[in-house]
C-alpha positions as CSV (number, residue, x, y, z in Angstrom):
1,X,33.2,-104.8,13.1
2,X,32.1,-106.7,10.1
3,X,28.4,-106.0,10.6
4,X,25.6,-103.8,8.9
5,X,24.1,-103.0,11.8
6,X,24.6,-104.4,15.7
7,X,21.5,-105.9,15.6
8,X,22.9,-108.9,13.4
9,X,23.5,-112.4,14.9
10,X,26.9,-114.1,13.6
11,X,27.2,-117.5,14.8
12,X,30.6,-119.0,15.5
13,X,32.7,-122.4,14.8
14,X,35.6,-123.5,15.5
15,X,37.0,-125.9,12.7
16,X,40.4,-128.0,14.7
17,X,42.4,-128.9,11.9
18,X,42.4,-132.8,13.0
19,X,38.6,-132.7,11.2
20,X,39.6,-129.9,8.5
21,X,42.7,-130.8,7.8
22,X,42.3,-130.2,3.9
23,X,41.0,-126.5,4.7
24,X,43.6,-126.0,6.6
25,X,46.5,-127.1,4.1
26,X,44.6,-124.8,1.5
27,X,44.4,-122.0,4.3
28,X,47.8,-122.7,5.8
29,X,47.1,-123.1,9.7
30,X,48.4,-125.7,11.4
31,X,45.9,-124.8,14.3
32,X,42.4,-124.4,13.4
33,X,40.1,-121.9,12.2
34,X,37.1,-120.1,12.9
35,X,33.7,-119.1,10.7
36,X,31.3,-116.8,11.7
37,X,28.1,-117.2,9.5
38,X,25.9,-114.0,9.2
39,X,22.5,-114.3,8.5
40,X,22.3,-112.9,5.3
41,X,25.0,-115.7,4.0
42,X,28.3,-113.9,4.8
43,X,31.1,-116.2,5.6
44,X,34.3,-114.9,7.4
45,X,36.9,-117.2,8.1
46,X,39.5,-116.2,10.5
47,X,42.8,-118.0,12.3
48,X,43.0,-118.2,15.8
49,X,44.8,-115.1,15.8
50,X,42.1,-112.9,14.5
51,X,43.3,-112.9,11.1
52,X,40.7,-113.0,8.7
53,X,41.6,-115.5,5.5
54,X,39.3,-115.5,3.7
55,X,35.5,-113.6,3.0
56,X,32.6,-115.1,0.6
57,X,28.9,-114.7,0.2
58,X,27.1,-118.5,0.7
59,X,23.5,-117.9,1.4
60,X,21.3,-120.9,1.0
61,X,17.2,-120.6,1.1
62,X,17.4,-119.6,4.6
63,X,19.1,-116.6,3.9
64,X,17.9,-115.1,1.0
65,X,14.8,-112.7,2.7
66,X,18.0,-111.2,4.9
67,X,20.1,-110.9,1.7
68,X,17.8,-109.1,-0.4
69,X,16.9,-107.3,2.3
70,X,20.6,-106.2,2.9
71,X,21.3,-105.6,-0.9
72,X,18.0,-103.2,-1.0
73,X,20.0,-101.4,2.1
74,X,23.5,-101.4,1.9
75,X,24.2,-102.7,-1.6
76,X,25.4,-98.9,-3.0
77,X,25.8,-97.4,0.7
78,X,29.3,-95.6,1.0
79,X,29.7,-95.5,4.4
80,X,31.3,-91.9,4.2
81,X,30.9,-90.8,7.9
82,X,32.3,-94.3,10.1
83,X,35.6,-94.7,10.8
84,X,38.2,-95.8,8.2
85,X,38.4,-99.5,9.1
86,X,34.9,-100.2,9.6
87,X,33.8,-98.5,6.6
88,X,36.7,-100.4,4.6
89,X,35.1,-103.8,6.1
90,X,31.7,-103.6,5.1
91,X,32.5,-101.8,1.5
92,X,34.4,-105.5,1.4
93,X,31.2,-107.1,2.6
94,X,29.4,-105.3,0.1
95,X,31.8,-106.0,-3.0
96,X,31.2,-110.0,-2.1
97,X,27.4,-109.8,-2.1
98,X,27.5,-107.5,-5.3
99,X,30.1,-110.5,-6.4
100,X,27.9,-113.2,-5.6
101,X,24.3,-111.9,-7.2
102,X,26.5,-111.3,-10.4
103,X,27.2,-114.9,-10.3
104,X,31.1,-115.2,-9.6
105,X,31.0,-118.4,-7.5
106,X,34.4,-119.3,-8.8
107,X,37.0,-119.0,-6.1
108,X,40.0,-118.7,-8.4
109,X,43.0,-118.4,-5.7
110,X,41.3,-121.7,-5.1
111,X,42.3,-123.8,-8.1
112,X,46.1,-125.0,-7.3
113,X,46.9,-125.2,-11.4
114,X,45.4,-122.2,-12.3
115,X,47.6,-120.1,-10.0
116,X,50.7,-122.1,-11.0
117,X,50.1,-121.5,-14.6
118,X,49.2,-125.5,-16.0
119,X,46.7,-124.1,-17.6
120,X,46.2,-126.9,-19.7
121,X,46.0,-129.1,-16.4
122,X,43.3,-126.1,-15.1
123,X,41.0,-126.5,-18.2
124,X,40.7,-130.5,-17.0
125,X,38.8,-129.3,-13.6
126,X,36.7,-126.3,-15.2
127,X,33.5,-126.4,-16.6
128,X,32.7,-122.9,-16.6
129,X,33.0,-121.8,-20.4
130,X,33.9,-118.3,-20.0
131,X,36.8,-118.7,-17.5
132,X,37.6,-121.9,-19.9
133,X,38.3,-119.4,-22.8
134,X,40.4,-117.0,-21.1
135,X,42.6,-119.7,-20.0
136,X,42.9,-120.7,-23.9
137,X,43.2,-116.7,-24.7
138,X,46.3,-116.8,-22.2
139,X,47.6,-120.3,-24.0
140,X,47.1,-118.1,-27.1
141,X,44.4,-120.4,-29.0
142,X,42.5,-117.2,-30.0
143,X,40.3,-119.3,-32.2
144,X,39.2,-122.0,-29.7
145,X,38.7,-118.7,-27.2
146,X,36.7,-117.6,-29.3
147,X,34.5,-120.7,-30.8
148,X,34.0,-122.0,-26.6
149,X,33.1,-118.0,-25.6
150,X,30.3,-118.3,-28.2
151,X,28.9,-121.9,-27.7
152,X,28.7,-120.8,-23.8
153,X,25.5,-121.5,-22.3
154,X,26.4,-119.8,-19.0
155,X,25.5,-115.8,-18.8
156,X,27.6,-115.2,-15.8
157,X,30.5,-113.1,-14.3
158,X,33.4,-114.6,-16.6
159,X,31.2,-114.8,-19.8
160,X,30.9,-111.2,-19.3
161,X,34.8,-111.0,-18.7
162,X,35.8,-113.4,-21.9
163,X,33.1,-111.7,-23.8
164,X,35.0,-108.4,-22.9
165,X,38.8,-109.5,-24.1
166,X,37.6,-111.7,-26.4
167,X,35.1,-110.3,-28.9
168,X,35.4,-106.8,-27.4
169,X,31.6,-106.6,-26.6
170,X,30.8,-103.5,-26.1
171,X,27.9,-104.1,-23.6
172,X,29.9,-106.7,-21.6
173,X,32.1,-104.1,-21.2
174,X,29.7,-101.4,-20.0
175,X,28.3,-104.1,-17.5
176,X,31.7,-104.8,-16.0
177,X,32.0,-100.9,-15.9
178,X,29.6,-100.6,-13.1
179,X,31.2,-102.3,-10.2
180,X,34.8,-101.1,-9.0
181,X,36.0,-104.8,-9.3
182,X,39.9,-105.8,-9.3
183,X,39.0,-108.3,-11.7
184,X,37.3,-106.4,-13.8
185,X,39.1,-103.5,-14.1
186,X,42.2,-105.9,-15.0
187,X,39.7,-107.3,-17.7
188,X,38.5,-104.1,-18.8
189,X,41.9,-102.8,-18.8
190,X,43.4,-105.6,-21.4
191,X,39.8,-104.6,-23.3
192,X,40.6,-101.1,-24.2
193,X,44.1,-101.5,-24.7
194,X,43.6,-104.0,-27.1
195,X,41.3,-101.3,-29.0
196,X,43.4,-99.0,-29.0
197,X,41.8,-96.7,-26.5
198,X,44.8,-96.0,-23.9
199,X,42.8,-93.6,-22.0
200,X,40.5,-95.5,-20.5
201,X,43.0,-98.8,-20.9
202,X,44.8,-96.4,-18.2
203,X,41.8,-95.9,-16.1
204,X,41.0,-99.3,-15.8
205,X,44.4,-100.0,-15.1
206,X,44.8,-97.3,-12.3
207,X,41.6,-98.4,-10.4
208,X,43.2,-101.6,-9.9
209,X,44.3,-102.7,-6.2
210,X,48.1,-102.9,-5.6
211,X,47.0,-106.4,-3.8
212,X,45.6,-107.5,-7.1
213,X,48.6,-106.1,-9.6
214,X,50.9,-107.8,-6.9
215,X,49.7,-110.9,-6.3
216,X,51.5,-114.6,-6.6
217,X,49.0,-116.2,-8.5
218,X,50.4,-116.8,-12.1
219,X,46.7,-116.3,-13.6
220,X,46.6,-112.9,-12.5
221,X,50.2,-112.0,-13.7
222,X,49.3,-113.5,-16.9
223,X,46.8,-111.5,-17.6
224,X,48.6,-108.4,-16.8
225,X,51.4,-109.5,-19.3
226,X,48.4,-109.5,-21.3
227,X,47.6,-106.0,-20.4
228,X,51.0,-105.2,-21.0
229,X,51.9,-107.0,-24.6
230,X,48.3,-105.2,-25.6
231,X,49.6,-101.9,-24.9
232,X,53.1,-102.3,-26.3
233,X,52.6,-101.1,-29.9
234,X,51.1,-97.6,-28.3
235,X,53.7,-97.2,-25.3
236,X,56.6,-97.4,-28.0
237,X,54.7,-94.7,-30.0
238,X,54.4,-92.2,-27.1
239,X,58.4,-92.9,-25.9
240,X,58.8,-92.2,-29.6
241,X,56.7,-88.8,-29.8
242,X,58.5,-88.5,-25.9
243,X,62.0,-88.8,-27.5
244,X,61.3,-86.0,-30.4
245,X,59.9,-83.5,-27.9
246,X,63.1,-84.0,-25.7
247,X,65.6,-83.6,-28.3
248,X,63.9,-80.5,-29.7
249,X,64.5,-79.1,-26.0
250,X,60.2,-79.3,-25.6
251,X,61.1,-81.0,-22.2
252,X,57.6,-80.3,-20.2
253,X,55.9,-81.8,-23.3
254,X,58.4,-84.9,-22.8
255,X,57.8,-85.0,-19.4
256,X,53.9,-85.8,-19.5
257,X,53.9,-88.3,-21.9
258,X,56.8,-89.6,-20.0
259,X,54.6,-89.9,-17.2
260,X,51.7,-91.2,-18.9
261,X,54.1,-94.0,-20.5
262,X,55.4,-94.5,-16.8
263,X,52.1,-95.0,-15.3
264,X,51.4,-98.1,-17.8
265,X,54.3,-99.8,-17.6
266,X,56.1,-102.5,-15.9
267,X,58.9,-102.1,-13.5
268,X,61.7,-102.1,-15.8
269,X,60.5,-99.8,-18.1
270,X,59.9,-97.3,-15.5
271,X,63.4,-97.7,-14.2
272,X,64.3,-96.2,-17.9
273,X,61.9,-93.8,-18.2
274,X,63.5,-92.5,-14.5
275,X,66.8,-92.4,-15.8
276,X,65.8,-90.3,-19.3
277,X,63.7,-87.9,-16.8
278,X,66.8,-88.1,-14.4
279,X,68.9,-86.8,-17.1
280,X,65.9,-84.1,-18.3
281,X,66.2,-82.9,-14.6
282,X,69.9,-82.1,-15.1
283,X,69.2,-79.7,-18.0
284,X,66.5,-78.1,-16.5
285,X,66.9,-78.1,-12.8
286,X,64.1,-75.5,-12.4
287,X,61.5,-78.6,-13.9
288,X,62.3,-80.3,-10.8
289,X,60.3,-77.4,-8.8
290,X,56.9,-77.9,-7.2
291,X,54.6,-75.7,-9.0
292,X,51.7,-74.2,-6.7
293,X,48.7,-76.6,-7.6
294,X,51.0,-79.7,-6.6
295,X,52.1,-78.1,-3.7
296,X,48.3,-78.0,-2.3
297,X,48.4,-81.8,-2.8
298,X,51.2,-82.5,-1.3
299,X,50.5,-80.4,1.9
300,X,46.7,-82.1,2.2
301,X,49.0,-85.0,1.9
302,X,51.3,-84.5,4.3
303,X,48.3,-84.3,6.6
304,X,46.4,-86.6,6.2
305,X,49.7,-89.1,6.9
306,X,50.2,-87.7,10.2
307,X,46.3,-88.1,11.1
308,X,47.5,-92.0,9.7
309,X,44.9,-91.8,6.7
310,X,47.8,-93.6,4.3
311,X,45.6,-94.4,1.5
312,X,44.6,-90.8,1.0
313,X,47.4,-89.4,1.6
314,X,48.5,-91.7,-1.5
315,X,46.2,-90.7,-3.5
316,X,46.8,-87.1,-2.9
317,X,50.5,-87.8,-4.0
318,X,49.6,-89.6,-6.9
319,X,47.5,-85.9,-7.8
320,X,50.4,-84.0,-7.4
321,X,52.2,-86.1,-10.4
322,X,49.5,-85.6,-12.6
323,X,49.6,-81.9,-12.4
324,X,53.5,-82.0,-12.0
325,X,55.3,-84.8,-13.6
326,X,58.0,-86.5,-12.0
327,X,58.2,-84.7,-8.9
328,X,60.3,-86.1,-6.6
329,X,58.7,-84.8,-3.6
330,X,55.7,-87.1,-4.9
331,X,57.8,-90.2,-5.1
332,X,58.8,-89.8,-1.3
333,X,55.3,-89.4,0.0
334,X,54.4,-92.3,-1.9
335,X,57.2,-94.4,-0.6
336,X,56.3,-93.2,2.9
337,X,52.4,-94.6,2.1
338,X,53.6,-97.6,1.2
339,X,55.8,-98.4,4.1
340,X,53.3,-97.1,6.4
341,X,50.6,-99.7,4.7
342,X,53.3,-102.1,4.8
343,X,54.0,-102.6,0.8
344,X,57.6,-102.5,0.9
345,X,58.4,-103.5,-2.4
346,X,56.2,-100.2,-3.6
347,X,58.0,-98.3,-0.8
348,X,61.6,-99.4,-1.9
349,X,61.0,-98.5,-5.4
350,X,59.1,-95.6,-4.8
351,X,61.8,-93.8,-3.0
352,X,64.5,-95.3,-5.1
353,X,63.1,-92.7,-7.5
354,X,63.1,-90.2,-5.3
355,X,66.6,-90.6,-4.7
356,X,67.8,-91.0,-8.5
357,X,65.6,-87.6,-9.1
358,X,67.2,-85.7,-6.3
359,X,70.5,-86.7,-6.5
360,X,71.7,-83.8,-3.8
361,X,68.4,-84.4,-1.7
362,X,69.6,-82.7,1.8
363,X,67.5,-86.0,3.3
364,X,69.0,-88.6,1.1
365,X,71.1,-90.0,3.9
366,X,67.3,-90.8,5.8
367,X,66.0,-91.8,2.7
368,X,68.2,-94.9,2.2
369,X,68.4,-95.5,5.7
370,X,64.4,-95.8,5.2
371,X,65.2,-98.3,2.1
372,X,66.9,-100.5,4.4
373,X,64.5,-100.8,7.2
374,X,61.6,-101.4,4.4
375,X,64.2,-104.5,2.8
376,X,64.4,-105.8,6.2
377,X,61.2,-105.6,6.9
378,X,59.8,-107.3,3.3
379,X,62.5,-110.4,4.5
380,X,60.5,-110.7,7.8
381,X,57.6,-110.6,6.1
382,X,58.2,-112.9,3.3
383,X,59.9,-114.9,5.1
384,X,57.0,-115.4,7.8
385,X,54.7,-116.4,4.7
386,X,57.0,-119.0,3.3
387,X,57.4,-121.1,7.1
């Protein structure tokens, strides 16, 4: 499932955790794992269960004919006509080979400090410069940042990325533009909020994964409270300009900049920006309505979850805000996305504003009932992690 084409041979190896045992620890299994090694330097490991752990480009000389070969043939291919899983997998393949030729050989979720936060402890067992001046970025010693971004001697992926929140290069930025990165997007993100430019701040920041935005690792949450205290200055002027339009009764005016502010912010400002819109729905029941463009997006929507195509279906919803703020209808199919791609938390909040929007909802009873099935479900599933 993971291969280009059938024709590739993946070769196999079990790894017992009696002569792994440190892989194991860092891959928590208590059982062994499994690599299969494609010819082109591909690298899945997978538990004995079939769970995959962990994906990385690794070629040595051996592998580089089949890896330039591979790049020439799949590096921009999209796939578009396989089925949703398998195209999913090799766009993944694809991302890690684009990943590797760019130079990111730094497994982050690797380094145990970094992901705790002990930055300071981090810096100790880094040599690369440009990751070694974010990490001072996120202590907040702008200065040394700065000085160690331009006495680096490396050219890679994070020189690019500190280049980009550090001195706002302009061409770093552009460069990190042309691959539809997590990382990168984050980076870019921080990059153009820090400018000033919330438009494509908000791109960025939309583009990102919900695995990314959601992740444990303190690094990455860091550097979206980076994203965030960037943006702060702006997001109070547009709740400010939000507030005026509502209390001179311009209440669809209120309501897009409502969303825009909604869309950039963290879970506890939404939660307020629900309960202002909450109270703007009261006033005006009829802005509640689904006007005739979001209805289209939410019908596609609606079919493409019963064909299972969850992700689309999402993104469908997600249109039918844009052109109708707020919707509530919106929130629900979003919820239902989520709990059908098993992101609970999204799904619990999601529809948690559905609720609060549509206070006399006719389904509200299903609705909660659906909130606690997804809480159960996210204590399972946490729960499973932590043991």
């Amino acid at each position: 499932m993971w291969k280009f084409v059938p024709e590739e041979k993946v070769v196999i190896t079990y790894f017992p955790c009696s002569i792994a045992e440190e892989s194991c620890k860092r891959l928590k299994v208590s059982d062994g794992f499994f690599k299969a090694y494609f010819p082109d330097g591909f690298v899945l490991t997978i538990s004995s269960s079939g769970e995959v752990l962990e994906h990385y480009y690794l070629p040595s000389e051996q592998h580089k004919k089949a890896l330039d070969k591979n790049y020439e043939l799949y590096g921009k291919a999209d796939f578009e006509n396989l089925p949703e899983e398998l195209k999913k997998r090799l766009k993944t393949r694809i991302k890690d080979m684009r990943k590797f030729l760019k130079g990111e050989t730094i497994d982050i979720f690797s380094i145990e400090e970094l992901n705790k936060g002990q930055y300071k402890e981090a810096l100790k067992k880094i040599d690369n410069s440009g990751l070694k001046s974010i990490l001072y970025f996120l202590l907040g010693e702008n200065e040394i940042a700065k000085e160690t971004i331009l006495k680096a001697k490396e050219s890679d992926i994070w020189f690019k990325r500190a280049s980009a929140i550090i001195l706002l290069d302009k061409d770093a930025l552009k460069e990190l533009s042309e691959d539809d990165d997590d990382m990168d997007n984050l980076i870019i993100a921080i990059a153009y909020a820090k400018t000033g430019d919330i438009e494509s701040s908000r791109k960025a920041y939309e583009r990102i994964s919900n695995k990314l935005l959601r992740s444990k690792s303190a690094f990455i949450q860091d550097l979206i409270k980076a994203f965030e205290a960037s943006l702060t200055p702006y997001l109070a002027k547009d709740l400010d300009r939000a507030y005026s339009f509502e209390k001179a009764n311009k209440l669809s005016e209120a309501l897009k900049i409502y969303q825009a502010v909604f869309n950039l912010s963290n879970i506890s400002e939404r939660k307020k920006i629900i309960s202002r819109v909450s109270s703007i729905f009261k006033k005006e029941p009829k802005l509640r309505e689904l006007p005739e463009e979001a209805r289209k997006h939410i019908v596609v929507a609606s079919m493409l979850f019963e064909r299972k195509r969850f992700k689309e279906s999402l993104e469908e919803c997600k249109k039918a805000l844009h052109v109708a703020p707020f919707t509530p209808i919106a929130f629900k199919g979003i919820a239902k996305c989520y709990g059908a791609l098993e992101l609970y938390e999204q799904a619990i909040e999601n529809m948690s504003y559905y609720l609060e929007l549509s206070p006399d909802a006719q389904d509200a009873r299903e609705c909660k009932d659906d909130i606690y099935r997804w809480e159960f479900l996210l204590k399972e599933k946490t729960g499973s992690k932590s043991s």
